[in-house]
Steps between C-alpha positions, in 0.01 A plus 500: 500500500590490879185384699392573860262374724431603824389219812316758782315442813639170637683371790874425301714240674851671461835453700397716780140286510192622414457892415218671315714623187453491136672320248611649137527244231712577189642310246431209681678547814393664824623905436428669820322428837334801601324530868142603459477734734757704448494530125175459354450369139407693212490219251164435273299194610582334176828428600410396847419177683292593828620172785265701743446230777796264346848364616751548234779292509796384266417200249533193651791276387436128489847368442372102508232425179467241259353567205606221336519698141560418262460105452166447750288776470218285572600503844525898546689711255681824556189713354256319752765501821563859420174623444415315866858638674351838401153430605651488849719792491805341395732648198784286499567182477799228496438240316662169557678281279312185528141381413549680173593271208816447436671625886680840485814276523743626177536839331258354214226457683537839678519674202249346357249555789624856518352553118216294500381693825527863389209709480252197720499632839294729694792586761877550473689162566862350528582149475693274672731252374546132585783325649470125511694166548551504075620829451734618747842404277362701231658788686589726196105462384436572855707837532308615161128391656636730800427867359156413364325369870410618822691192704556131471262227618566141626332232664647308781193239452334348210342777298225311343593592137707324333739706314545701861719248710623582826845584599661229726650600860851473274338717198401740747836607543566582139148731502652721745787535335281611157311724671795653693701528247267670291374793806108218469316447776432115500115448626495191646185215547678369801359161606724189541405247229602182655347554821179575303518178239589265793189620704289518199586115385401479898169627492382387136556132663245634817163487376367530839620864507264727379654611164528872512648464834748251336572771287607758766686237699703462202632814487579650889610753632823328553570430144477942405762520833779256347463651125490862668826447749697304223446826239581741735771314599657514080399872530705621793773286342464661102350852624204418269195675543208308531100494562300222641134489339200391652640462889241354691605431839568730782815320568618522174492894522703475826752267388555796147460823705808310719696467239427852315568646850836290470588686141333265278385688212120297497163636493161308509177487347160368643151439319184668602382087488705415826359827645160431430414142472649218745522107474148473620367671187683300249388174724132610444542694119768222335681610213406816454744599782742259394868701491890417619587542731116383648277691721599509871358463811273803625786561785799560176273758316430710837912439547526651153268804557721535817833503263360720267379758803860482599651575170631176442318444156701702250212457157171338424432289196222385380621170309237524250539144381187417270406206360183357280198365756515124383890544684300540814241258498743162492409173630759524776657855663872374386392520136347858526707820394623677813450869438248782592334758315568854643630747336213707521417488832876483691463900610132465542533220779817629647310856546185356673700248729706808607188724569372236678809411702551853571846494295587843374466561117830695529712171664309257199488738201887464435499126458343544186658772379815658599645226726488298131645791278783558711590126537450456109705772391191710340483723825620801170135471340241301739409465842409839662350836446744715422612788188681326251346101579287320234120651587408192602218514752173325609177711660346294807176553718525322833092615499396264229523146479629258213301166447674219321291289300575358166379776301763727623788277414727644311738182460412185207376274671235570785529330849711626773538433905438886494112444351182647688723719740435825601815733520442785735671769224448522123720633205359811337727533219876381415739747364820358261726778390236739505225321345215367699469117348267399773176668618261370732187655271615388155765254564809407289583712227584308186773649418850312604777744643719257694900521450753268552737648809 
């Protein structure tokens, strides 16, 4: 039987901005967007959520996860990761090829991950597949793997899992021409690996510098510049489209928004880590804000906020990159994993630094959600309010408050940067094809509805 469900009473973030209108749900996609004023509703309450007082926006889309399923689940686990993306208003999610076991790096393992994931996740997800220094002459597996994901992946450094090598400078050349030739964007971990091992063989031999600023020295600013001009040098020359993750410098986003002003076909993602946190915090905290690229100074993260206010940040991504406790707590910061625990919180943080910066919710609001569809090629299902679009949508209060302490983690395992903060908004209830899976009051339903895109 057809099923409706009406959303009254909020404040609905469409393309013309904000407007007072009602949204009709049916069959799981958004039917009709009526404006309250002019046509009241006549609908019973059953089939009607009341957002009095709430924001609603589109889903967010969180196109940089790992979930690491299957093959170390003890680490997070698409159920857990999903259950915490929707806990903070996110349903969808792109999943990356590595930190599972084996690598998304054949049509095998793709296949295999595809089945053993079915019916485990609380959101709607694609995955990405992997191109590394071991697989790109298996170009006929390659061009199969190519309907099934989202994009390609590659490293330019050292990966930190072993069956997930980076592509060399000369490799590089050969990823562009996969992903061109298959119409992939080619997301990109763009730092320059021999700048950072000779600097790190540098610093390990240093033991007067403190450690965990060994660690940021030996991986600068200058090393994401050479990785970053030498890729979007292969991509004017192939026409491949590609998409830096996890930009963290200010000058980084100058040197791409040249070159996309030049006809590069590039976009770039930042975390909400290099918005919110700065080198300082991982000096003080340790590994718990261990990432790569590092933490900046405090001067790069205003420079970011600057970009982004500017409209020089195309998506944000929360690189949800998990990892057991023990992995934290090493004798020495080079040993621990290098990855933060976010998922949950990426829309949460980016909301209350806004508020607080004065940033309009209308100029942030697409990074997470339309700005992504469109460059992903989902822009026919997700990513706005509008009649015939995947009713995906999240109710938020900017009168209540969210408090993150470990008994609202939704992810595995329970430490995060993002612990005992107060967020200035909080999620009421997350909506995924018409089905609230998310609600402040009872929390996550137990049923799990998420498709693979």
């Amino acid at each position: 039987m057809p099923t409706e469900l009406w959303i009254k009473n909020g404040l609905v973030f469409t393309d013309a901005g904000f407007q007072e209108i009602s949204i009709k749900i049916k069959d799981e996609r958004i039917d009709t967007l009526v404006k309250d004023k002019a046509e009241p509703l006549k609908e019973t309450n059953k089939n009607v959520i009341d957002a009095s007082g709430c924001l609603v926006v589109p889903g967010f889309i969180d196109a940089h996860v790992h979930f690491n399923d299957p093959g170390r689940t003890d680490w997070e686990g698409i159920e857990t990761g999903s259950r915490a993306a929707a806990m903070g208003g996110t349903t969808t999610i792109f999943d990356m090829p590595l930190n599972c076991s084996p690598s998304i790096t054949n049509l095998h393992y793709l296949l295999e991950k595809k089945n053993y994931l079915t019916s485990l996740s609380h959101v709607d997800y694609a995955l990405w597949g992997g191109l590394t220094g071991t697989n790109l002459e298996s170009r006929a597996e390659l061009a199969q793997m190519s309907d099934g994901i989202i994009g390609w992946k590659a490293f330019m450094s050292e990966s930190g899992i072993t069956d997930f090598s980076l592509v060399s400078p000369e490799g590089l050349k050969q990823a562009m021409q996969v992903a061109k030739e298959h119409n992939k964007i080619l997301a990109l971990h763009a730092e320059w690996e021999e700048e950072i091992v000779r600097l790190t063989t540098c610093y390990k031999q240093r033991p007067s510098v403190n450690e965990r600023k060994a660690f940021s020295l030996s991986r600068p600013i200058s090393a994401e510049e050479k990785a970053v001009n030498y890729a979007l040098e292969l991509a004017a020359k192939y026409g491949t489209a590609i998409h830096f993750v996890h930009i963290s410098s200010a000058k980084v986003v100058a040197q791409i928004d040249l070159a996309k002003k030049s006809g590069v076909n590039v976009t770039l993602e930042t975390c909400p880590h290099y918005l919110i946190f700065d080198e300082d915090d991982f000096l003080q905290q340790g590994a718990i804000l261990k990432c790569a690229p590092p933490l900046r100074v405090r001067e790069e993260v205003e420079g970011l906020w600057e970009c982004l206010s500017k409209g020089m940040i195309d998506t944000i991504g929360s690189d949800h990159s998990p990892c057991l406790y023990t992995m934290k707590t090493t004798d020495t910061i080079w040993n621990s994993w290098g990855g933060i625990q976010g998922v949950q919180f990426t829309w949460l943080a980016m909301l209350d630094e806004a508020l607080k910066r004065k940033i309009k919710l209308t100029h942030i609001l697409p990074l997470g959600t339309s700005r992504v569809a469109d460059r992903f090629g989902i822009a026919n299902r997700k990513g706005r309010i509008r009649p015939g679009l995947d009713a995906d949508l999240v109710l938020i209060r900017l009168d209540e408050t969210t408090f993150a302490d470990k008994k609202s983690f939704g992810f595995r395992n329970k430490f995060s940067p993002y612990e005992n903060k107060e967020f200035l908004v909080k999620i009421k209830k997350t909506i995924l094809r018409g089905k609230v899976i998310y609600d402040d009051q009872t929390g996550i339903t137990k049923e799990k509805i998420g498709l693979c895109l």
